[in-house]
N, C-alpha and C positions, 0 to 999 in steps of 0.2 A: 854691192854697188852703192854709190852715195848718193843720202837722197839728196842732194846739191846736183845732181847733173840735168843735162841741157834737155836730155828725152823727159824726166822725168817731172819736169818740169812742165815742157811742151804738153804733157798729157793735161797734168791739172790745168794747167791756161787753159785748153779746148774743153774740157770737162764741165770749165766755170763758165765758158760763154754758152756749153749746149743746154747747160739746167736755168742759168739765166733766160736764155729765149726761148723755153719752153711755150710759152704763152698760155698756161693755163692745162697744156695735156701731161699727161703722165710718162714721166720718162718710162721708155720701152727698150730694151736687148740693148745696154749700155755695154753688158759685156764684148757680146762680140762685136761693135759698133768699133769698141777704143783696138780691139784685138784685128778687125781687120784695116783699119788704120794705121796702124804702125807692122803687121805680119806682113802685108800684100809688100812695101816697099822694102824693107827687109829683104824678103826671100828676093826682089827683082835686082836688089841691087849686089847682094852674094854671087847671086846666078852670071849675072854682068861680071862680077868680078872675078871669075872660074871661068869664063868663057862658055859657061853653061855647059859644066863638067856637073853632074846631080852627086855623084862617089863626093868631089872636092866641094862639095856645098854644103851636102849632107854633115860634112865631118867636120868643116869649120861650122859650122852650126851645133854639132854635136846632137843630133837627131838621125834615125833609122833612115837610111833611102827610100823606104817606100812611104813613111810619112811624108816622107820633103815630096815626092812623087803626086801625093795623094794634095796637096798643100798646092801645089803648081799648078796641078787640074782643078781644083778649087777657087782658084784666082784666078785664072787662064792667064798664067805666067809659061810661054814656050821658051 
């Protein structure tokens, strides 16, 4: 994927404003912070788009059904 696109992008934008206003504390779980930021609407809007078929979400996803499964109950995406 190129790094010119619009996600990729959007990530460093919000990256540069949370280490900018850190005010002094030490960035904390950066990872999963950027990872449940962009995975939670992701999976919501796949799931939206399948009609909330997990088989047709899993697979455009290209992920195991019981991770996408596990991932859902994670975010409490129904």
């Amino acid at each position: 994927m190129s790094e010119n696109c619009k996600l990729s992008q959007a990530v460093q934008e919000s990256l540069d404003d949370y280490f900018m206003h850190l005010e002094g504390e030490p960035p904390h779980a950066v990872y999963d912070m950027v990872l449940g930021c962009v995975e939670k609407p992701l999976l919501s809007y796949i799931m939206h788009k399948v009609g909330g078929n997990q088989s047709k979400a899993a697979e455009i996803l290209d992920i195991n059904r019981n991770t996408l499964r596990k991932k859902l109950q994670q975010y409490k995406i129904e």
